[in-house]
N, CA and C atoms as a LAMMPS dump frame, in Angstrom:
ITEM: TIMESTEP
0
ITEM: NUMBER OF ATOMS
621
ITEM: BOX BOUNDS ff ff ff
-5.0000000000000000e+02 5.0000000000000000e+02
-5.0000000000000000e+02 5.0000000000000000e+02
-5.0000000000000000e+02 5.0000000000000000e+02
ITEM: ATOMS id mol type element x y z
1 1 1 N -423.59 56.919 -71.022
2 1 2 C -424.111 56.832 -69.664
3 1 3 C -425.162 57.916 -69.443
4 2 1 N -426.63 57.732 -68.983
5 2 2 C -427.141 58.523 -68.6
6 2 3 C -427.106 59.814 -67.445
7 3 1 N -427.373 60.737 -67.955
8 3 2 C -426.909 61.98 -66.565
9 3 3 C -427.752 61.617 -65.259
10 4 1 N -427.385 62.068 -64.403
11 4 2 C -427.93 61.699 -63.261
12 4 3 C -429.215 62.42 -62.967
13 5 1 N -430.644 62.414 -62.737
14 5 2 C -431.696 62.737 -62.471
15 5 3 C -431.035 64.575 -61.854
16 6 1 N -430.344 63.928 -60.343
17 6 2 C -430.024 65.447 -59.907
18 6 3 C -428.757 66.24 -60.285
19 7 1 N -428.406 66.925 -59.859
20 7 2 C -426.811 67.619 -60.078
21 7 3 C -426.357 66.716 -58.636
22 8 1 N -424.657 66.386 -58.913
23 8 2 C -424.063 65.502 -58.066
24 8 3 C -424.463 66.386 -56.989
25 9 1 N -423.827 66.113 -55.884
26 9 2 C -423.797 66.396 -54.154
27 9 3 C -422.422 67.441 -54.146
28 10 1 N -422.218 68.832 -54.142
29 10 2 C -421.205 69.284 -53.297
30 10 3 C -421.401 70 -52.031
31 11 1 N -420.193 70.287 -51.842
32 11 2 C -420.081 70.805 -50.278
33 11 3 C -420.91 72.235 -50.618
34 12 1 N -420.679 72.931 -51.602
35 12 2 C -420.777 74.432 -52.141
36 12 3 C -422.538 74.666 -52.25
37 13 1 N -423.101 73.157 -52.523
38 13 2 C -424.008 73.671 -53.348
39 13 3 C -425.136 73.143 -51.598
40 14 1 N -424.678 72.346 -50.887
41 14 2 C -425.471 71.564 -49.596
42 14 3 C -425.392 73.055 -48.575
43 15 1 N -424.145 73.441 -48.813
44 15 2 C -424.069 74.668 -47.513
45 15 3 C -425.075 75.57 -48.179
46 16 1 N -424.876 76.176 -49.989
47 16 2 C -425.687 77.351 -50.266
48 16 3 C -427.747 76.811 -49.807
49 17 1 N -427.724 75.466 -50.114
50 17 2 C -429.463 74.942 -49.591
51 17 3 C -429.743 75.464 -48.502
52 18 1 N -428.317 75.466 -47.494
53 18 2 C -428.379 75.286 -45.973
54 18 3 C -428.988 76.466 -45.699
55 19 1 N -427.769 77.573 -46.204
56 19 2 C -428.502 79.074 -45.307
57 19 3 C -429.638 79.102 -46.542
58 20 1 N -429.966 78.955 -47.315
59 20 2 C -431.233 79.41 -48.213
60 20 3 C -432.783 79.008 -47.076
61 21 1 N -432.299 77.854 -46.537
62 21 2 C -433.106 77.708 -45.572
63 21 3 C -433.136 78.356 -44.358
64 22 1 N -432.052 78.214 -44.022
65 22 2 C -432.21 78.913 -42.535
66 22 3 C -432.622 80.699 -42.968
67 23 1 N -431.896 80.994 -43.905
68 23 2 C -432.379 82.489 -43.528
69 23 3 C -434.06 82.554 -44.478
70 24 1 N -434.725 81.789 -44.994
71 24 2 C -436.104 81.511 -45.139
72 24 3 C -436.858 81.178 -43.762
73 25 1 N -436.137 80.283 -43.364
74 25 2 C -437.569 79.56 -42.537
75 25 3 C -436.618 79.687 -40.899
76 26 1 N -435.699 80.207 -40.61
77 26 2 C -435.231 80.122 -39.046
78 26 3 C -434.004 78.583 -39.211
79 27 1 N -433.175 78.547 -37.924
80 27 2 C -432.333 77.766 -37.615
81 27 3 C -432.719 76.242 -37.592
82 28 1 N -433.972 76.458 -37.097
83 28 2 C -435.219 75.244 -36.555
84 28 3 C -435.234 74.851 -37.924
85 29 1 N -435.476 74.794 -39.292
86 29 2 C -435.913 74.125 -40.275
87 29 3 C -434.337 73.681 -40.95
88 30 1 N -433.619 73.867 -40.223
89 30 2 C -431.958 73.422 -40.444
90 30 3 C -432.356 71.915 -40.086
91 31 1 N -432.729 70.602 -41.002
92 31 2 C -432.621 69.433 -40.528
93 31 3 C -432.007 68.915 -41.588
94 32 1 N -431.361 67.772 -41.2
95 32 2 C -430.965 66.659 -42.167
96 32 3 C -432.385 66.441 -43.368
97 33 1 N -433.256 65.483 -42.624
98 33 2 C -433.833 65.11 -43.222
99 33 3 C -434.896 66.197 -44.492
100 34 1 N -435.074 67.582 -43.711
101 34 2 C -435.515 68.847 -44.688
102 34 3 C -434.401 69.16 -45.763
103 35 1 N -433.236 68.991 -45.35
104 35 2 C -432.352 69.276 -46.48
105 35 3 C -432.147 68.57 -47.57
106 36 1 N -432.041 67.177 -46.881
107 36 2 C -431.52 66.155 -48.295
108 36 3 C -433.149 65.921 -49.053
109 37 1 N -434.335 66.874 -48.44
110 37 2 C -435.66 66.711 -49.537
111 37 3 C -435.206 67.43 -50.309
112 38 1 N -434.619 68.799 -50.049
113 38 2 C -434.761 69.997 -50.584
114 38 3 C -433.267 70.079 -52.116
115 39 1 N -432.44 68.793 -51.532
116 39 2 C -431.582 68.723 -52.243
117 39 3 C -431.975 67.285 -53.619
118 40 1 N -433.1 66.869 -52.698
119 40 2 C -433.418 65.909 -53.582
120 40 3 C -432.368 64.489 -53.621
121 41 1 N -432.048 63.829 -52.794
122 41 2 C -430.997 63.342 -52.365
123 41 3 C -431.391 62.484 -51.26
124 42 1 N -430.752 61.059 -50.365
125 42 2 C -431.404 60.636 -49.19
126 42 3 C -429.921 61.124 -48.286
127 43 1 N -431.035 60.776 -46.884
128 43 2 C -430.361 61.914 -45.939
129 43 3 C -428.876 61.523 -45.421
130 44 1 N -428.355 59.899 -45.581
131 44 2 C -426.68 59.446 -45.65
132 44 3 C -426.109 59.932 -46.587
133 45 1 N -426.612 60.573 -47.664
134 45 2 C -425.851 61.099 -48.773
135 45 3 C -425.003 62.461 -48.225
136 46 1 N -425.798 62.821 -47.305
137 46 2 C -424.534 64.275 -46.896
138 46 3 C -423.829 64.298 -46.152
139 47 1 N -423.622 63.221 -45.57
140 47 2 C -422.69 62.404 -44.216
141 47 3 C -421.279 62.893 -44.601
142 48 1 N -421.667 62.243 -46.065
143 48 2 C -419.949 62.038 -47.395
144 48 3 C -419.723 63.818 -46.89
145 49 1 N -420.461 64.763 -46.415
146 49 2 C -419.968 65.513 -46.966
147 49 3 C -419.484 66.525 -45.767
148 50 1 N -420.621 66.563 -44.787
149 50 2 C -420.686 66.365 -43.468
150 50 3 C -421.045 65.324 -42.537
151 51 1 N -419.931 65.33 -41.569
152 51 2 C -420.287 64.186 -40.552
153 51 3 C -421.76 64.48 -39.697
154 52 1 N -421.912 65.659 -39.23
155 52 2 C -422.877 66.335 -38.205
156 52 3 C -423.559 67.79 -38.704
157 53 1 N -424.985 67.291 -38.002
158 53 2 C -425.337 69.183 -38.13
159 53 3 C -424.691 69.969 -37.787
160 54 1 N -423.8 70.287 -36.693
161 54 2 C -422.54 71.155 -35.948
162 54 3 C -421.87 71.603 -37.205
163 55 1 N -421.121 70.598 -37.75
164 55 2 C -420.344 70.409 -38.957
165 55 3 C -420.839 71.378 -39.655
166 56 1 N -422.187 70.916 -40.975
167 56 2 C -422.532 71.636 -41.623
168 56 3 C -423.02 73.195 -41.267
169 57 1 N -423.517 73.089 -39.84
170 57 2 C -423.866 74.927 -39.384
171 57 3 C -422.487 75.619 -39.553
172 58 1 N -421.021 74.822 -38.954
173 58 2 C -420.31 75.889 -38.97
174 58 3 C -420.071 76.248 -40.504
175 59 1 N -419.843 75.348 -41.356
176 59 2 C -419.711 75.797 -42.805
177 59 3 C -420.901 76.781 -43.366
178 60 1 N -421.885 76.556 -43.059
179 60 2 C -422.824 78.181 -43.375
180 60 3 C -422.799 78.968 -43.025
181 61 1 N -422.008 79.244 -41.194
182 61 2 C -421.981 80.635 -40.719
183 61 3 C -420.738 81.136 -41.285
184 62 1 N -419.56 80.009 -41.469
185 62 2 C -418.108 80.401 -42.119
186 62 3 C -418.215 81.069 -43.647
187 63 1 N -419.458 80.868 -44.21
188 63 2 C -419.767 81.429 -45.62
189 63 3 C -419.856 82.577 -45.531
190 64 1 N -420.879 82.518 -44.207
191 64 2 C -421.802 83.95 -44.127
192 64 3 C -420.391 84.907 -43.861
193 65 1 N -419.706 85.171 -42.797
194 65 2 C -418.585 85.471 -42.836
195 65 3 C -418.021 85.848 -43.615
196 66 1 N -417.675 85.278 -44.688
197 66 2 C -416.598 85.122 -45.765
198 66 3 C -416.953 86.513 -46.365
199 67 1 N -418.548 86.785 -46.714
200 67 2 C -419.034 88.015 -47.445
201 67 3 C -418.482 89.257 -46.716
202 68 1 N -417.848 89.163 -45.504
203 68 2 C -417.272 90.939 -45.02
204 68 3 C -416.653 90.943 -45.221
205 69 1 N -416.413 92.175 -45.452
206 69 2 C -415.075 92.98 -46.478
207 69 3 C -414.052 93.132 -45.132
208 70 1 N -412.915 92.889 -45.91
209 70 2 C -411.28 93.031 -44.974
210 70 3 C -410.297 93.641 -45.924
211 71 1 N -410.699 93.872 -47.16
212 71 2 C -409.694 94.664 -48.257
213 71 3 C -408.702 96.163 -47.639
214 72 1 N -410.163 96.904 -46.233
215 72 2 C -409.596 98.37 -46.068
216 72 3 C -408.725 97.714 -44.371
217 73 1 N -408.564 96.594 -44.155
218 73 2 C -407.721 96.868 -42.897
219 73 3 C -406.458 96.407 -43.255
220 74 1 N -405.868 97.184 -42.926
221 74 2 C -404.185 96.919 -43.231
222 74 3 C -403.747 98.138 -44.227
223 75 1 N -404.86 98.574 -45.119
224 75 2 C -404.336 99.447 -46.16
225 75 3 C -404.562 101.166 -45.653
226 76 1 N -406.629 101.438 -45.221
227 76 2 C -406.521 102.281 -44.976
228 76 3 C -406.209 102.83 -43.303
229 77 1 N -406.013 104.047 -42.94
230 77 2 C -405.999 104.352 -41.458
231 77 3 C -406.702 103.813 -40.778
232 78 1 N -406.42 103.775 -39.605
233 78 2 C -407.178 102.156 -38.739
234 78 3 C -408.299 103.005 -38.632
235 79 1 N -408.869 103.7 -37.695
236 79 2 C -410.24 104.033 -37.754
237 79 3 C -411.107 104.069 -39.121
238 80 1 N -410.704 104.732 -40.27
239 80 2 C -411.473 104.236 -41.256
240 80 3 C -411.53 103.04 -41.727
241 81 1 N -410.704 102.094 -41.553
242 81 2 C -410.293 100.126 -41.554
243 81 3 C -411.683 100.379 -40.682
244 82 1 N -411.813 100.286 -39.229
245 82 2 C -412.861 99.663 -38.699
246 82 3 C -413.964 100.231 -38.656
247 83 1 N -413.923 101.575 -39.08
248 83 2 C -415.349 101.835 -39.794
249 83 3 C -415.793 101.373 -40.945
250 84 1 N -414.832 101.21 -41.876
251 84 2 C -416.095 99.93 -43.552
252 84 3 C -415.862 98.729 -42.823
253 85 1 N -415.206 98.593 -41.906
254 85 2 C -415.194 96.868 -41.667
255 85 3 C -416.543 96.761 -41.121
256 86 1 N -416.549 97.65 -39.815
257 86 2 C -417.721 97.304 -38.519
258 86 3 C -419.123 97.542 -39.903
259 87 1 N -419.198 98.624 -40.884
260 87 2 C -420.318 99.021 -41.349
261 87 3 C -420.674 97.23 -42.369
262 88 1 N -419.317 96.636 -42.963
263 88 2 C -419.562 95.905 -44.049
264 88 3 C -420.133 94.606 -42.884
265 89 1 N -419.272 94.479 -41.925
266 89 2 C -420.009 93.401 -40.973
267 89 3 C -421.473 93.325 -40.577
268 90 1 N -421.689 94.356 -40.404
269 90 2 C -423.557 94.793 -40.06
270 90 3 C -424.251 94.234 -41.493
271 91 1 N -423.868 94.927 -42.631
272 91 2 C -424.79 94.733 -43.532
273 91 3 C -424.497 93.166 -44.181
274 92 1 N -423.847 92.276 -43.735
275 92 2 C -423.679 90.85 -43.772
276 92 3 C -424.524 90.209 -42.765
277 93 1 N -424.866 90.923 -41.702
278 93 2 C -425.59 89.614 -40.431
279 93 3 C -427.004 90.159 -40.851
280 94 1 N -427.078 91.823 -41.555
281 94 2 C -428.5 92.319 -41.389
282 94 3 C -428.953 91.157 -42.555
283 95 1 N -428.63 90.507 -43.59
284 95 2 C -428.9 90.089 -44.612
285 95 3 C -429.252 88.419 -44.302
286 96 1 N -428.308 88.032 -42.893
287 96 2 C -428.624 87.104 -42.524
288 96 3 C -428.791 86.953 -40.817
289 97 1 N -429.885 87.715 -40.717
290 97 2 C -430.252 87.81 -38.859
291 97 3 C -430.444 86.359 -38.153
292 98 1 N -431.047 85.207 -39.136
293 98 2 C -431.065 84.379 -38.09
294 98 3 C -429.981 83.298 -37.904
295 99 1 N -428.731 83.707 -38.335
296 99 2 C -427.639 83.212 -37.909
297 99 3 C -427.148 83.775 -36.83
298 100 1 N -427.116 85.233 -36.497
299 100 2 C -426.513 86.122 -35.676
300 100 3 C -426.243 85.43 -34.55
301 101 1 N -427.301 84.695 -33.844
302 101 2 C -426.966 83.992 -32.158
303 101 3 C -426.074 82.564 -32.576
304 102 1 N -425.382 81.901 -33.942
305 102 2 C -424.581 81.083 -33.708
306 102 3 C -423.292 81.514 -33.954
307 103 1 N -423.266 82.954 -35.148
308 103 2 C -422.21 83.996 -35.143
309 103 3 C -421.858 84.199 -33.729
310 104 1 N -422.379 84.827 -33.441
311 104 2 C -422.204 85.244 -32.452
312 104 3 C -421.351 84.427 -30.945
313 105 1 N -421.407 83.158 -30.971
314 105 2 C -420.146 82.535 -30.198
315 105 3 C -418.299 82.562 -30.474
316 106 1 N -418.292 83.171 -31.452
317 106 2 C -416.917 83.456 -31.25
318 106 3 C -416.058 82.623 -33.34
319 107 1 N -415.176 82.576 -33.083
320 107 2 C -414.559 82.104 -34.337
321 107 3 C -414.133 80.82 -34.299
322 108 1 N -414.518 80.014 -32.888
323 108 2 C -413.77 78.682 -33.282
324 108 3 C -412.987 78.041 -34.026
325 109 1 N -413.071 77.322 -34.859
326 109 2 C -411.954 76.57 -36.126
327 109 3 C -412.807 77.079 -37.32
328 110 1 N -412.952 78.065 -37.483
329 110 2 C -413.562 78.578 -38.747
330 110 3 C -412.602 79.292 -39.935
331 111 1 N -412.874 79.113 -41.023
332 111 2 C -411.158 79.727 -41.417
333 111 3 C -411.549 81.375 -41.855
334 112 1 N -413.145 80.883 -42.431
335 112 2 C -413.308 82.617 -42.706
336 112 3 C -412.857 83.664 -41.718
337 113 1 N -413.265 83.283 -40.432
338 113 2 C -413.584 83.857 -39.417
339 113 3 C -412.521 84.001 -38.364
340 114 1 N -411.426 83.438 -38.375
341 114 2 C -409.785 83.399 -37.677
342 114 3 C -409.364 84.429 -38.712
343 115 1 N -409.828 84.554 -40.371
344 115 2 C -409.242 85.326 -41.017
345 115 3 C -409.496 86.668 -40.769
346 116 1 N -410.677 86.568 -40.488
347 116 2 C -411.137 88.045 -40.275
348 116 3 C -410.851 88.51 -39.123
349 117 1 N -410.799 87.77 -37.58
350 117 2 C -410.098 88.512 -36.653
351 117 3 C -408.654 88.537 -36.857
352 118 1 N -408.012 87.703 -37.48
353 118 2 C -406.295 88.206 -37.658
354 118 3 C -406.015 89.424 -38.373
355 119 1 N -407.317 89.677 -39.475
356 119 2 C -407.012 91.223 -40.222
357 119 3 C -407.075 91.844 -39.092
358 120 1 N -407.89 92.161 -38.352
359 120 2 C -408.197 93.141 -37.684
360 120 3 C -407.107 93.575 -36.67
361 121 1 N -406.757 92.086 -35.502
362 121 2 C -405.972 91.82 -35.13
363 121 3 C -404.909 92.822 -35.562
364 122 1 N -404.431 92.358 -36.325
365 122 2 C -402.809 92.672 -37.63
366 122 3 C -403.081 94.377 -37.57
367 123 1 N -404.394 94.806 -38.249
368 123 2 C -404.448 95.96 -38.522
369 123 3 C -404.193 97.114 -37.258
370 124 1 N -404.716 96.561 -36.189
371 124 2 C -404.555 97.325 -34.795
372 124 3 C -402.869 97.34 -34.395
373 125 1 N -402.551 96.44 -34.526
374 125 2 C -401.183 96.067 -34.045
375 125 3 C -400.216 96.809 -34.945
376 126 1 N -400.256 96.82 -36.055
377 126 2 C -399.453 97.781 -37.274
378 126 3 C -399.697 98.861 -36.972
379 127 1 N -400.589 99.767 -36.927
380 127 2 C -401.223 100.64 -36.853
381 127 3 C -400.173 101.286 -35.573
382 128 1 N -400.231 100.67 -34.65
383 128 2 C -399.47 100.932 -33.275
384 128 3 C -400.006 100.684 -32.232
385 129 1 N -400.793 100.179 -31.96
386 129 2 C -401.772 99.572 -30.509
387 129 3 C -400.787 98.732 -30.357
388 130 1 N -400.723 98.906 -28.808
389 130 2 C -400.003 97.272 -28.193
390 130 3 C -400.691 96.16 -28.405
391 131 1 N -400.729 95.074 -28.358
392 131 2 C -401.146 93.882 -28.647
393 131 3 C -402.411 93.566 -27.303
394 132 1 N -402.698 94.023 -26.26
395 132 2 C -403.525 93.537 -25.205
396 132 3 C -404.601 94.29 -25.552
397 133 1 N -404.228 95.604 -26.078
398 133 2 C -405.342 96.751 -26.339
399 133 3 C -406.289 96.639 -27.559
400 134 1 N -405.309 95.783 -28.465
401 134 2 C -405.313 95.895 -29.819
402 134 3 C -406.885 94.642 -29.753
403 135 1 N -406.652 93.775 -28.821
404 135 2 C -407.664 92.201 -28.909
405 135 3 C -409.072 92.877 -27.681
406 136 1 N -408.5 94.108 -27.284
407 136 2 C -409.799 94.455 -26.613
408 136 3 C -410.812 95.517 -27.073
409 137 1 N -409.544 96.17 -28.324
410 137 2 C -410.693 96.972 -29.178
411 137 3 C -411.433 95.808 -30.276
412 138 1 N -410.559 94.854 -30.823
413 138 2 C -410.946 93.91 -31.821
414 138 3 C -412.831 93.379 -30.863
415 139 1 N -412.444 93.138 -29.773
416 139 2 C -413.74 92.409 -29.012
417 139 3 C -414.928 93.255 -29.003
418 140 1 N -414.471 94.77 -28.546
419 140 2 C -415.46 96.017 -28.424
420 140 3 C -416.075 96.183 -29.881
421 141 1 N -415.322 96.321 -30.808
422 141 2 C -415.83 96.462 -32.102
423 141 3 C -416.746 95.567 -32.246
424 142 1 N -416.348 94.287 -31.949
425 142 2 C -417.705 93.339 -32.194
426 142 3 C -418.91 93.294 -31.501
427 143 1 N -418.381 93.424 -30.184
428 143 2 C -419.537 93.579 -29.24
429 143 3 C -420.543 94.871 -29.973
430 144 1 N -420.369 95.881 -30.497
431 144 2 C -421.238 96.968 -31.057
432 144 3 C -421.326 96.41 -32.084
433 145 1 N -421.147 95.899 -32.804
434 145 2 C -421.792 95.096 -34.572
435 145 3 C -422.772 94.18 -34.538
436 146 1 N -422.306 93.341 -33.274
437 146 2 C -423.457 92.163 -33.071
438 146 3 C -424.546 92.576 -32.265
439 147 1 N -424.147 93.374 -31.264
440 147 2 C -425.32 94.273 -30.462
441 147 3 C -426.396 95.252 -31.461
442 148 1 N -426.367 95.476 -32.19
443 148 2 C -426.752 96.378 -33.169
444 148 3 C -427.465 95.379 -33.95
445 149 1 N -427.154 93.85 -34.453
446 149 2 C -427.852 92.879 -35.2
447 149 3 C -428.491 91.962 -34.677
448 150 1 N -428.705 91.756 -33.223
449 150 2 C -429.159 90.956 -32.465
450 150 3 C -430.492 90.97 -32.464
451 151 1 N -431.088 92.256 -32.465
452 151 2 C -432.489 92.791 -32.211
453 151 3 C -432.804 94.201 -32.618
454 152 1 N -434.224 94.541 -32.96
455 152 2 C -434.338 96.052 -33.257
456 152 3 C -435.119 96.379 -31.81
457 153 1 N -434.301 97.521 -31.35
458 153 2 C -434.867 98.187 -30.371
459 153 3 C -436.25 99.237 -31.045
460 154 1 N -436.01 99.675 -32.01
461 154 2 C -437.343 100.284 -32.465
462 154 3 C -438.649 99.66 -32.86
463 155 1 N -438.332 98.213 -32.985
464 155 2 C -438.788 96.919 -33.215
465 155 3 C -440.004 96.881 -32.38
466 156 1 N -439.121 96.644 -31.071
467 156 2 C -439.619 96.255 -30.086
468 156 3 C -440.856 97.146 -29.6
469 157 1 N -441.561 98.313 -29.929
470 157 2 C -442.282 99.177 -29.43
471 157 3 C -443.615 98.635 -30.207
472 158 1 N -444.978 98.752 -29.589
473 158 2 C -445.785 98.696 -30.3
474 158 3 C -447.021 99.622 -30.471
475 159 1 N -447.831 99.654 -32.187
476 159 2 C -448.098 100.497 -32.462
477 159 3 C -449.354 101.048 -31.586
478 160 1 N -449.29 100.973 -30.186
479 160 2 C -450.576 101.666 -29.433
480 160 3 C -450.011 103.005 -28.606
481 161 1 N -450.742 104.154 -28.944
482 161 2 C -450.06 105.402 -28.387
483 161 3 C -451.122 105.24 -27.382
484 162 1 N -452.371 104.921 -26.663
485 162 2 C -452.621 104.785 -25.525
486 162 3 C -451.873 104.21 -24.526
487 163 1 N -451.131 103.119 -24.457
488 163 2 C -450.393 101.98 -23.426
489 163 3 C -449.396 103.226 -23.417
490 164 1 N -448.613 104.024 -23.975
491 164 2 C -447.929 104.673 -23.753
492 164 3 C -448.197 106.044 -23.119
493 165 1 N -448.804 106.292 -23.318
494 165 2 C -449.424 108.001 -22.888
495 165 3 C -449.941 108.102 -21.317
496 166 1 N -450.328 106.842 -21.499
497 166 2 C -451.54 106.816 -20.107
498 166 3 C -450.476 106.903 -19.331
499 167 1 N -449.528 105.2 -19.383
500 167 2 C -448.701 104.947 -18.333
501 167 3 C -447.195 105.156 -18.388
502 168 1 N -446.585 105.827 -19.483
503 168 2 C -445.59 105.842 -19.349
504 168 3 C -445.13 107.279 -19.979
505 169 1 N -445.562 108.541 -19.206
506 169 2 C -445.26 110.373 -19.812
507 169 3 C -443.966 109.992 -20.863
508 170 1 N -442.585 109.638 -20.313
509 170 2 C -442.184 110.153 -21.522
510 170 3 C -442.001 109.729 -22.733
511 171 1 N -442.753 108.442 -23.127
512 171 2 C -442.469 107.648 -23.976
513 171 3 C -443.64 108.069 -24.916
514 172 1 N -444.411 108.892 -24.904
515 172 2 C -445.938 109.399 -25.807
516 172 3 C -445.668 109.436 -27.147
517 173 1 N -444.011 109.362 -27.716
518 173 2 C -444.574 109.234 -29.231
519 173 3 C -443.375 107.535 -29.509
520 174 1 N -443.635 106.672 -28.737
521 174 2 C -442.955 105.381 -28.605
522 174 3 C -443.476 104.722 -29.482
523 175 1 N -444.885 104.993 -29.874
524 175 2 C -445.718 104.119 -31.111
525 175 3 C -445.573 104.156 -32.459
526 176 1 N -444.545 105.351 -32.707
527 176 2 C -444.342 105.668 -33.814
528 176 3 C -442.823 105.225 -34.422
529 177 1 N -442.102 104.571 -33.093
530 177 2 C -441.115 104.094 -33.738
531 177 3 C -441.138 103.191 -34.736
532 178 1 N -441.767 101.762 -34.632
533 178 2 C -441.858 100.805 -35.317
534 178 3 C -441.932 100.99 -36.557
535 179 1 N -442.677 101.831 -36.894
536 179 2 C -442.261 102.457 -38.953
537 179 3 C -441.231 103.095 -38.894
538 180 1 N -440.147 103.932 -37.788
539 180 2 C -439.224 104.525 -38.488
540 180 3 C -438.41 103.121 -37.751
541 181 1 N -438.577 101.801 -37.959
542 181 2 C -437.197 100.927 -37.384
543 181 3 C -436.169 101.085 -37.751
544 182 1 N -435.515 100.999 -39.246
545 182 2 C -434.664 100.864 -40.095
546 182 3 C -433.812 102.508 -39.614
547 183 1 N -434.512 103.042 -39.884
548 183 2 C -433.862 104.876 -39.809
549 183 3 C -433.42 104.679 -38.353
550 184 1 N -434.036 104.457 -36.902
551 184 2 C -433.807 104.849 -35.927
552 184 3 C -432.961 103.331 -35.397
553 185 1 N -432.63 102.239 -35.866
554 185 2 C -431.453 101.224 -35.841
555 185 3 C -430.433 101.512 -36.065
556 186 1 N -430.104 101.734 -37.874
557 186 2 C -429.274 102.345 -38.392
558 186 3 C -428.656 103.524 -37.552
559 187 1 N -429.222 104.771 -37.011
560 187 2 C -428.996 105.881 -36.748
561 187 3 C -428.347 105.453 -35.666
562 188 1 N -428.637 104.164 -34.714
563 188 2 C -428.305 104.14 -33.505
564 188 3 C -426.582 103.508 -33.815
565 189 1 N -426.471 102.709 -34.467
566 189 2 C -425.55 101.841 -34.534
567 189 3 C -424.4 103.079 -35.005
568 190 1 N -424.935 103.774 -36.432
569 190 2 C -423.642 104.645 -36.41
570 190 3 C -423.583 105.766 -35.646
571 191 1 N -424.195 106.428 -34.725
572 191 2 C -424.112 107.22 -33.696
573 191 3 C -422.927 106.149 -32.872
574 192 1 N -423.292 105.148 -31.889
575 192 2 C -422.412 104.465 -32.019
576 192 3 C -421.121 103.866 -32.317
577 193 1 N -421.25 104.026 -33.4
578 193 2 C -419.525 103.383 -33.873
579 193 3 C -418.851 104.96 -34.388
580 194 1 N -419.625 106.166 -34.319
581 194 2 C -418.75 107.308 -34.306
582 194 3 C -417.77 107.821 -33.379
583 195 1 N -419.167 107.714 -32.224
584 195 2 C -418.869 108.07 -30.625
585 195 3 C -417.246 106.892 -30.469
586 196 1 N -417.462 105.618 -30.726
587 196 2 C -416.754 104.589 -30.005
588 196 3 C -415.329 104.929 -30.685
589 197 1 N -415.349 105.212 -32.063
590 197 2 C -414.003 105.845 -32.762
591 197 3 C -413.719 106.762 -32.386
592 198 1 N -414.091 107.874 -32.351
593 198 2 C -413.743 109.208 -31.332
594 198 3 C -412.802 108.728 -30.204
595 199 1 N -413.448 108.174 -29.422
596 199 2 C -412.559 107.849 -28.026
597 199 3 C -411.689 107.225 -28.016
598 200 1 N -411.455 105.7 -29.368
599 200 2 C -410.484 105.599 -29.718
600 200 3 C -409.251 106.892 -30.015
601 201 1 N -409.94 106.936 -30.811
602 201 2 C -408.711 107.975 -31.724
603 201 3 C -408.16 109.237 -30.668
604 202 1 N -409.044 109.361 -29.864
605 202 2 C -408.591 110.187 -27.85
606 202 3 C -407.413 109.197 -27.97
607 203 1 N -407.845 108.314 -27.096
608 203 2 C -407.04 107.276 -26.629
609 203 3 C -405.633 106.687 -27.107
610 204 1 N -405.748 107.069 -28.518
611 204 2 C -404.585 106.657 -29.079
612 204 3 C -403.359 108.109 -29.077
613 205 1 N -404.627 109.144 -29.633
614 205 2 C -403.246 110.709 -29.063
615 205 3 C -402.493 110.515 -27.961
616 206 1 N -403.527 110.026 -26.914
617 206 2 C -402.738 110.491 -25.248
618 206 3 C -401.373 109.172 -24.959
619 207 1 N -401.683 108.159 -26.254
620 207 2 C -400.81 107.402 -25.803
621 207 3 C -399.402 107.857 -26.696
């Protein structure tokens, strides 16, 4: 029997096309019909595999997911647990930013992603947090991981030191952020998740 022109159709290999695209070209070039070109394939062929685009997005963000590390919650002390967690979570969305705004709705029926809030979950709760406290640090933690990957605030400045000087005194060296983005992101996020552990780790003495 002759081999088949392409490699068969899996789930493994349609999701890895998927984000190869999206984190190339944006969410927008996420189509049926761009994919099954790109897979070489016609576009009912991935039906078999997914019913819907919904479908197949959640299986690429559930991938993306899958790559953060959960090895240190449960084993090491909870603040260092959610410091490699919160740090390994960042450097998973930084790698894939233009997923971040569908990440970013929550864990629905995802399995990576129920897994990863039950570590955390689990880890707070062992640890000794009551259980109400435990799902409102789990939320805070995220809220600063995804806030931090959403957008660069150093980004956002641009390189004219006139628009700044003239009209805005204290912002006169604002033009110079945009080359240090990376340094002054980074810096912000773990300034950040230091400060936010600190007050934990308050919070947990006085209790």
């Amino acid at each position: 029997m002759a081999r088949p022109r392409n490699p068969l159709l899996s789930r493994e290999r349609i999701v890895a096309t998927a984000l190869r695209l999206v984190d190339g070209e944006g969410l927008e070039a996420l189509s049926t019909r761009k994919l099954a070109a790109e897979l070489g394939v016609s576009g009912p062929s991935l039906y078999n595999h997914f019913p819907t685009k919904d479908a197949l997005l959640d299986a690429v963000v559930d991938t993306v997911v899958g790559e953060v590390r959960l090895d240190m919650l449960g084993r090491d002390p909870w603040p260092d647990a959610l410091r490699g967690w919160a740090r390994s979570y960042r450097d998973v969305l930084a790698a894939h930013p233009n997923l971040v705004p569908v990440l970013a709705h929550g864990p629905g029926r995802r399995p990576h992603a129920l897994r990863l809030a039950d570590a955390v979950f689990g880890a707070l709760v062992d640890a000794g947090w009551p259980r109400a406290e435990a799902t409102r640090i789990g939320a805070l933690m995220r809220y600063l991981v995804f806030g931090s990957a959403l957008g660069s605030f150093a980004g956002g400045f641009v390189d004219d030191e006139g628009l700044y000087a003239e009209q805005y005194p204290h912002l006169g060296q604002a033009h110079l952020l945009a080359d240090r983005q990376r340094a002054v992101d980074e810096g912000a996020f773990e300034l950040g998740l230091e400060a936010l552990l600190h007050g934990l780790e308050e919070r947990f003495r006085r209790r």
